[in-house]
MARTORTI-904001 format. One line per 2 residues: number of its first residue (from 1); their letters; for each residue x, z, y of N, C-alpha, C. Coordinates in Angstrom, 3 decimals, padded with zeros to 6 digits. Example, Ala and Ser with C-alpha at 12.3 -4.5 7.8 and 13.67 -1.06 7.14 Angstrom:
2
1 = AS = 013.190:007.800:-005.690:012.300:007.800:-004.500:013.200:007.800:-003.300 | 012.850:007.080:-002.250:013.670:007.140:-001.060:012.900:007.870:000.030
This chain:
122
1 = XX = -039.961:-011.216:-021.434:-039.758:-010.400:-020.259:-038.321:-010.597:-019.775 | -037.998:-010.983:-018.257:-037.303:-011.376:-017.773:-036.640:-009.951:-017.298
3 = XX = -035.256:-009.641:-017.110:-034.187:-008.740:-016.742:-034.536:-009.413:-015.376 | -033.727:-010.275:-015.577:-032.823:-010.668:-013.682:-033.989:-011.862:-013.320
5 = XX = -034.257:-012.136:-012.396:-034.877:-012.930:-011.884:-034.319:-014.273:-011.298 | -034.356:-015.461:-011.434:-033.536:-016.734:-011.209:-033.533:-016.998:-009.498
7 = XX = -034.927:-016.563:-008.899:-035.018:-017.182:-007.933:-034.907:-015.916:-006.632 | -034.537:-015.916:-005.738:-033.756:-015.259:-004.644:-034.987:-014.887:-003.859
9 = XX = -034.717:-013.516:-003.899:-035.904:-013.048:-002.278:-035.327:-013.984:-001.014 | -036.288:-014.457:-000.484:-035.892:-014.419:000.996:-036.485:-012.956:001.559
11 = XX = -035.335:-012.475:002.801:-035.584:-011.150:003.284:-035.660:-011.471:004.693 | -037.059:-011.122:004.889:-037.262:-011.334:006.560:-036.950:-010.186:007.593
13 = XX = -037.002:-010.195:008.676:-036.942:-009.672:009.934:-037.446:-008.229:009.462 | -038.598:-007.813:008.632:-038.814:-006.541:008.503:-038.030:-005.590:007.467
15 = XX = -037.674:-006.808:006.311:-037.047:-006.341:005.209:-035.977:-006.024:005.368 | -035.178:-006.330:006.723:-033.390:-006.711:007.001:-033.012:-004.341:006.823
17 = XX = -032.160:-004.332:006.091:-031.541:-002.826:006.115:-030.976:-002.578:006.871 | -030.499:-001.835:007.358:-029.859:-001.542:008.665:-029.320:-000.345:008.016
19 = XX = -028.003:-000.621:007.602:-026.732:000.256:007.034:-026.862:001.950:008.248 | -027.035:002.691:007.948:-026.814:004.178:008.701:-025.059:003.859:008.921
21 = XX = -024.552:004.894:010.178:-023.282:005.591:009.997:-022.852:006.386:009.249 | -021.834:006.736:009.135:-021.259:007.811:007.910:-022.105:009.063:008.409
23 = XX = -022.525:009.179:007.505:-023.170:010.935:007.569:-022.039:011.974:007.949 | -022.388:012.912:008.282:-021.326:013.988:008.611:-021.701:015.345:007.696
25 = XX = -021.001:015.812:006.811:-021.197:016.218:005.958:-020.160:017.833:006.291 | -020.970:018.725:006.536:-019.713:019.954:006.862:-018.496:019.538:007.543
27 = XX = -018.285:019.386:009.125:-017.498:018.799:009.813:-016.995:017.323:009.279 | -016.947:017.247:007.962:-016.144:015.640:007.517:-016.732:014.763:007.289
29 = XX = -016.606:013.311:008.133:-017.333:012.406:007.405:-017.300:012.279:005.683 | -018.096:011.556:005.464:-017.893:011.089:004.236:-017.374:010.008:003.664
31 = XX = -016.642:009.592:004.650:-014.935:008.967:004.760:-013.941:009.599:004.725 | -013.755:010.435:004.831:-012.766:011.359:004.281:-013.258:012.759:003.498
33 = XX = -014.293:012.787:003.223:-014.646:013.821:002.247:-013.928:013.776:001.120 | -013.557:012.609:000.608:-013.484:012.512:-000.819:-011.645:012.670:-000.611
35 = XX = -010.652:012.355:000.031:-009.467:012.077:000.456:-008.739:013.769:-000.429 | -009.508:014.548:000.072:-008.562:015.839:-000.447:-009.461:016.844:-001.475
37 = XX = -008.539:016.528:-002.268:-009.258:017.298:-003.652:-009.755:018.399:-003.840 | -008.066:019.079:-003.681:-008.167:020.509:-003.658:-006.591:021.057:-003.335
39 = XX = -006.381:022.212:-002.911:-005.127:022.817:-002.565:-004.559:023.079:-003.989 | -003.091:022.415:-003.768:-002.296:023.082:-005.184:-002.202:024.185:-005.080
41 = XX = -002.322:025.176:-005.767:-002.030:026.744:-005.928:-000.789:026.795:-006.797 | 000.273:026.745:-006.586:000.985:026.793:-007.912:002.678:027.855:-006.906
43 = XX = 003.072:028.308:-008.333:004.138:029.027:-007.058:005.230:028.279:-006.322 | 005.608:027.164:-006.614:006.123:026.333:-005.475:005.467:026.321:-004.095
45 = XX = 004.532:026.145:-004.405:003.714:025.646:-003.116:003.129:027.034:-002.681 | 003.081:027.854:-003.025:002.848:028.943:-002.622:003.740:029.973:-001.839
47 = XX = 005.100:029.480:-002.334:006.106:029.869:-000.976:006.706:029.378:-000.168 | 006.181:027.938:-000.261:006.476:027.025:001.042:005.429:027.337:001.904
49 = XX = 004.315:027.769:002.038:003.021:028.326:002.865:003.739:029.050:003.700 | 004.580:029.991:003.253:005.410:030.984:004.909:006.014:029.829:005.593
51 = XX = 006.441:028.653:005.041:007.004:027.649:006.248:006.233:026.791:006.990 | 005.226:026.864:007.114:003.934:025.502:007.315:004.203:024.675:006.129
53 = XX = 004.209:024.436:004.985:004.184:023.101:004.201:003.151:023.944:003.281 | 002.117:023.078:003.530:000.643:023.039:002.336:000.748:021.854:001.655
55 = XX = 000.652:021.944:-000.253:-000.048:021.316:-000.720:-001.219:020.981:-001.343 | -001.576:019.771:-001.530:-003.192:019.031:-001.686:-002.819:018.169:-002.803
57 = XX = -003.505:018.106:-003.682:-004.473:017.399:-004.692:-004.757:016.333:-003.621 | -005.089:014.595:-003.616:-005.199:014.055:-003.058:-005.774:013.107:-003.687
59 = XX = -007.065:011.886:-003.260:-007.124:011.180:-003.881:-006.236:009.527:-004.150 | -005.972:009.325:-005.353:-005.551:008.130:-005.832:-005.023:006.311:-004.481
61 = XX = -006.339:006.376:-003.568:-006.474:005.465:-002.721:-006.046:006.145:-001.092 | -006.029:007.462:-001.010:-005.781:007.870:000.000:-004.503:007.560:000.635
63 = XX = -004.250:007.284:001.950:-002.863:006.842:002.264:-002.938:008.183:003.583 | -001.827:007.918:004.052:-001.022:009.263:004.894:-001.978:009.725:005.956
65 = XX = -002.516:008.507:006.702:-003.202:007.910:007.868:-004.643:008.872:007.656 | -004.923:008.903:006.265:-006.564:009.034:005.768:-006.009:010.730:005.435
67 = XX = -005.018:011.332:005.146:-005.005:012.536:004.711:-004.651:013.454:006.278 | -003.728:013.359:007.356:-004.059:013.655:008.672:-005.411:013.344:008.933
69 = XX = -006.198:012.482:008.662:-007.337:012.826:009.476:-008.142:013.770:009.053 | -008.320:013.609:007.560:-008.822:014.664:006.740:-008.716:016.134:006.834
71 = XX = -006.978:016.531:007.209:-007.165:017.542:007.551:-007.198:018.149:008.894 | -007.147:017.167:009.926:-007.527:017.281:010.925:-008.883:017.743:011.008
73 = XX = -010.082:017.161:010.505:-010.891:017.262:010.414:-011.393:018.464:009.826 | -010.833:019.267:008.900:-011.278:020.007:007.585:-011.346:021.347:008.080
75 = XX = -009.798:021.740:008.691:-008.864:022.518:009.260:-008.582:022.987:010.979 | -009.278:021.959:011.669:-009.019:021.716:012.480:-007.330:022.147:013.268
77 = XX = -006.655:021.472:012.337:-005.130:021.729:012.516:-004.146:020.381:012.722 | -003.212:019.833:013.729:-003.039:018.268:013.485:-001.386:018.628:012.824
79 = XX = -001.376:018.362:011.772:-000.504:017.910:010.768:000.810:017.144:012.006 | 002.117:017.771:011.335:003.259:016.969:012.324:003.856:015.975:011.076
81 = XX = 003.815:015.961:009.963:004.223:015.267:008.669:003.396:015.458:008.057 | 003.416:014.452:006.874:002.688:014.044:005.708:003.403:013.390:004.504
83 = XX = 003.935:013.945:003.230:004.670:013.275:002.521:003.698:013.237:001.205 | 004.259:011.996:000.502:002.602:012.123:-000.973:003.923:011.465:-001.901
85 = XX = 003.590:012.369:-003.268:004.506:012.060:-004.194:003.069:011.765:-005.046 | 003.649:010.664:-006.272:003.077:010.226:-006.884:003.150:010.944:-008.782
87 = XX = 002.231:011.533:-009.025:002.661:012.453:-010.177:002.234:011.367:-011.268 | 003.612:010.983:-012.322:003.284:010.555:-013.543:002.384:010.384:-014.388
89 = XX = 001.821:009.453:-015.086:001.351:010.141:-016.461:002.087:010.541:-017.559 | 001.559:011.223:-018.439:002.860:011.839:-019.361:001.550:011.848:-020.483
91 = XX = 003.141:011.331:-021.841:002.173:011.518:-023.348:002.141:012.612:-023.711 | 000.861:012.715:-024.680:000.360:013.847:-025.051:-000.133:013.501:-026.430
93 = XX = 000.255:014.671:-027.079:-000.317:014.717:-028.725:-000.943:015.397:-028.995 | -002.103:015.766:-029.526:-003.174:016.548:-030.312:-002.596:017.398:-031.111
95 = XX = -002.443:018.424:-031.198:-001.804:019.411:-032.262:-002.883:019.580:-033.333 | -003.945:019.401:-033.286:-004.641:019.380:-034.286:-005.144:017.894:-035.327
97 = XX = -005.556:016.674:-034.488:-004.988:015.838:-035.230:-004.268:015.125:-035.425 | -003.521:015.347:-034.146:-002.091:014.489:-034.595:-002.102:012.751:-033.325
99 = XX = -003.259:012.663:-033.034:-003.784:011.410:-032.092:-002.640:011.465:-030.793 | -002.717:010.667:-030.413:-001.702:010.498:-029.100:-002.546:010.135:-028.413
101 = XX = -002.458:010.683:-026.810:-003.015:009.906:-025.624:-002.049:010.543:-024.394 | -003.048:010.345:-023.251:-002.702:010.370:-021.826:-002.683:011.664:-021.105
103 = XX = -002.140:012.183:-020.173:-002.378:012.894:-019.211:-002.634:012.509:-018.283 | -003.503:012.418:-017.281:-003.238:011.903:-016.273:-002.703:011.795:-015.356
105 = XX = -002.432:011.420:-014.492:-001.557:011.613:-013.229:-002.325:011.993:-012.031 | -001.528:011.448:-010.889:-002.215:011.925:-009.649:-001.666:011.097:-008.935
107 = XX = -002.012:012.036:-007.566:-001.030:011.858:-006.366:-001.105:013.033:-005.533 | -000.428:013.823:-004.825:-000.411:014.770:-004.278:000.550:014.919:-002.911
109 = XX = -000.221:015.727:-001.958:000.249:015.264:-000.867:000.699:016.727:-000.215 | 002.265:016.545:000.518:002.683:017.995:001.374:002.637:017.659:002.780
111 = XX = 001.615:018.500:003.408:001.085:018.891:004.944:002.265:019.520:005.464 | 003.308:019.239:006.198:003.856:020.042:007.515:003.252:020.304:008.672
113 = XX = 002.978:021.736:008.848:002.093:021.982:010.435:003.196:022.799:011.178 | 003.105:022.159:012.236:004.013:022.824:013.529:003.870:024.562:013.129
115 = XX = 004.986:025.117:013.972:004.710:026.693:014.302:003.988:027.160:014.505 | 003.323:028.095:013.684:002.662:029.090:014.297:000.925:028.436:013.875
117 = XX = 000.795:027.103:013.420:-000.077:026.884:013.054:-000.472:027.253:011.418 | -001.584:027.689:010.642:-001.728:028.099:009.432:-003.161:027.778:009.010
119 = XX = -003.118:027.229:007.791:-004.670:027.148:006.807:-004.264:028.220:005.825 | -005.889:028.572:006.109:-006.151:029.280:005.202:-006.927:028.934:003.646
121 = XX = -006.312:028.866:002.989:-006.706:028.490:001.398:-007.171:029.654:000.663 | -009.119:029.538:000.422:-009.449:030.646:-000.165:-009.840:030.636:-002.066
């Protein structure tokens, strides 16, 4: 019994797929669905919120371009800056057996919104 097969479908005129557009998934495509993780909650970032600066959890591949649209999209708010710091990995030891490994890292990104503009993070 054969896994893979040696010899190649030909795919005719009926068989041809025809790729859909991005679905739209709760206002966001699903091109940028995946872009923003989640809001940091942490108290840094929690008292930069009285100034417009929100931070985001961001994904790994996301660049500046993809996180304005995202929250353009999310928020319906247009972002005047976008800065993304890149968070380390850092070692870590097991207190119980003693093993060493990883933390992971990230990347995380701070939203500046003009005056008077505000998200709400629930």
């Amino acid at each position: 019994m054969a896994l893979f097969s040696r010899s190649k479908k030909e795919e005719t005129e009926d068989e041809v797929k025809i790729s859909a557009p991005l679905a739209v998934v709760s206002g966001v495509s699903q091109g940028l669905a995946h872009v923003l993780k989640n809001p940091r909650i942490t108290e840094k970032a929690t008292m930069q919120q009285g100034a417009g600066i929100y931070a985001f959890d961001v994904a790994e591949s996301a660049s500046k371009r993809d996180i304005i649209q995202a929250v353009r999209a999310l928020y319906k708010v247009t972002p005047r800056k976008v800065a993304i710091v890149t968070i380390p990995r850092k070692a870590r030891r097991n207190m119980r057996t003693g093993t060493r490994g990883v933390a992971r890292g990230g990347k995380k990104a701070y939203v500046y919104l003009k005056k008077g503009e505000t998200i709400s993070i629930a």
